[in-house]
N, C-alpha and C positions, 0 to 999 in steps of 0.2 A: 209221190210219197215224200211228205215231207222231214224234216233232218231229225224229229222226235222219235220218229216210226223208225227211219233207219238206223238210228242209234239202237233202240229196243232190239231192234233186228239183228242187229252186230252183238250186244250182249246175248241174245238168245243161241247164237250161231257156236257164241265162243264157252257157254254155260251147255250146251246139248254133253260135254265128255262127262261133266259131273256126273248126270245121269247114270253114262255109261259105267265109270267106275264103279257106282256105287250098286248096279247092277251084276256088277264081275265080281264085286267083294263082295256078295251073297253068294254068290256061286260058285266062288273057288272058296267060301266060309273060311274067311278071314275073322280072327276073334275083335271086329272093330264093330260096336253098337254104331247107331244113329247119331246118338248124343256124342259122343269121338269124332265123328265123321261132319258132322258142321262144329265143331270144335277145332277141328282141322282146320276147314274152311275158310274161319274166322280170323283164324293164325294164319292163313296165307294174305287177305287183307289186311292184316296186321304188318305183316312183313311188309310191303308195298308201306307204307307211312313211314316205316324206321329208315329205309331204302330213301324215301323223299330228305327226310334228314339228314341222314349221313350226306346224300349228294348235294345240299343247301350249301354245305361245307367247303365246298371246292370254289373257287373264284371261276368266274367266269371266263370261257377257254376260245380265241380264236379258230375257228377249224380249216384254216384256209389250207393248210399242211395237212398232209397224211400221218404224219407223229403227233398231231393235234389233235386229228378225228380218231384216229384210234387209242391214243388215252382216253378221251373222252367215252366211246364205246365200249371197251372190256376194263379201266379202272372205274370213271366215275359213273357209270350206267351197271356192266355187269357185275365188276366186285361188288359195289357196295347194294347190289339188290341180291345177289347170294350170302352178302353177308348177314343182311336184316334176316332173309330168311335162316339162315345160320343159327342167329340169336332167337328168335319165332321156336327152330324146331327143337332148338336145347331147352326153353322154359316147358314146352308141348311135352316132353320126353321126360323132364324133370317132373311134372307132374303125374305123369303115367304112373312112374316110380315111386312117386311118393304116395298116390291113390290107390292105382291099383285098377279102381274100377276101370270097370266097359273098356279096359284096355288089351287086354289079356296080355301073356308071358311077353315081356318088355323086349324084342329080339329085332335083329338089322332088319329081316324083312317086314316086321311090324312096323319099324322106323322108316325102314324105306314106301308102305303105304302110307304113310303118317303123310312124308314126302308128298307122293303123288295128289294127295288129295289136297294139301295144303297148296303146292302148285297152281291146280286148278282154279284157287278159289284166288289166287295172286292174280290169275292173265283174266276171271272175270272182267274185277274190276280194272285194268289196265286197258284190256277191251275199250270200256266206256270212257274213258280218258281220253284214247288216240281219238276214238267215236266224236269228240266234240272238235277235234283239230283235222289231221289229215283222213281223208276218207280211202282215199288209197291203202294208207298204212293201216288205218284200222281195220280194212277191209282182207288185208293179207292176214292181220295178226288174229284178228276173227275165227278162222280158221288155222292158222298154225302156233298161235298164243301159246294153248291150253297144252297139246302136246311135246310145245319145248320148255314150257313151264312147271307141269308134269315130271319133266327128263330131270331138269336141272332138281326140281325137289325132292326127287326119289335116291338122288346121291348125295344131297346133303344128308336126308333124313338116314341114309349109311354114314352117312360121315358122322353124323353126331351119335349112334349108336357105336359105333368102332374106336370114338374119342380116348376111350380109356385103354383098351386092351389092343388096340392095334392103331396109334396116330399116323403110322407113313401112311397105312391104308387110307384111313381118315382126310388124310391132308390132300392126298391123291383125288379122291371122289371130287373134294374140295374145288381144288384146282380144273378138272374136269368139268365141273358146271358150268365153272365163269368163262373155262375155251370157248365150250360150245353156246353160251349164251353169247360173248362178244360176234362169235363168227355168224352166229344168226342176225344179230343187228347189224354189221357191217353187210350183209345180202341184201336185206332190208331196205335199208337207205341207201343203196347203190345203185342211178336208176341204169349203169348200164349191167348189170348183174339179171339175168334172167330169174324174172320167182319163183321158177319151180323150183331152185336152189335151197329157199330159206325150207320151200315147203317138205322137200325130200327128208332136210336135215330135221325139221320138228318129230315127222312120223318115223324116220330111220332111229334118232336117239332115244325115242317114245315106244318102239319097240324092242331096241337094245338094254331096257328100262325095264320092262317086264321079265324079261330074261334075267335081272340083275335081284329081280323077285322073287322070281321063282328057283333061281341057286340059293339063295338068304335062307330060302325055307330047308334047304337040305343041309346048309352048315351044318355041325356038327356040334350038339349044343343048343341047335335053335328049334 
């Protein structure tokens, strides 16, 4: 198999939750059409581009230190790809609000699907990225991408629904994304770090995620 196929293979691998989501959000009838739903998508590749930006930013950082690799990891990797998607799900959400359409009542758990499916379509393409470099890493992220990307989106897309009426909440979900995404890449690239680690933590906060779904929908209000 040559490194075409398994590239295609690794995006196929890391692209299969899409599906699933968008199978679960028919079935739990979430008020999110088709047309929202690769709108999402689009906005999480989107985010991924602002994220390259912001990180162009930084001077280039020796890691020979532990207080070197881990700035590098949870400031200039994790904050500023939570923050693209940040800026990504306030325009996504801004829109909602201001259309209306195929969106339905504008509420955290709307926001936090918003999230998850934006997620997804972020560690796609991240997927094929690692895909053309490490085969290793792309080969874990393949598989554990989508579900920590997922995680992390479903808190912000809370946190930018909560902006106005509840910021500590907001800033909280916030903050929560960029933990768990630093401590994910820091498992990642660690080769004496065992990878069932990174993999535990993608699907443990990828189910604590749905649960943060399915309370949103009983708020009070929502």
């Amino acid at each position: 198999m040559n490194g075409l196929w398994i590239l295609l293979l690794l995006i196929f691998i890391s692209a299969l939750p899409v599906l699933v989501v968008l199978i679960w959000i028919r079935v739990r009838r979430f008020p999110i059409g088709l047309p929202w739903f690769l709108l999402a998508l689009l906005g999480g590749a989107l985010s991924l581009g602002i994220a390259a930006i912001l990180q162009s930013l930084f001077p280039q950082i020796d890691e020979a230190t532990i207080s070197a690799l881990l700035f590098k990891i949870f400031i200039q990797v994790a904050l500023t790809e939570e923050l693209g998607r940040l800026g990504v799900f306030a325009l996504l959400l801004g829109l909602a609000r201001r259309f209306g359409k195929d969106s339905g009542t504008i509420t955290p758990a709307f926001g936090a699907v918003t999230g998850l499916i934006a997620g997804l379509g972020f560690a796609v393409i991240e997927t094929a990225m690692y895909g053309v470099g490490d085969f290793r890493i792309a080969l874990i992220r393949a598989v554990t991408a989508a579900p920590l990307h997922g995680a992390c989106g479903t808190r912000i897309g809370i946190a930018v629904s909560h902006f106005k009426d509840a910021p500590g909440l907001a800033l909280g979900r916030f903050l929560y994304a960029v933990g768990i995404h630093g401590m994910y890449n820091f498992m990642v690239i660690s080769p004496g770090i065992p990878q069932v680690f990174p993999v535990l933590i993608a699907f443990t906060v990828l189910l604590s995620s749905i649960q943060l779904i399915r309370y949103s929908k009983k708020e009070p209000g929502t």
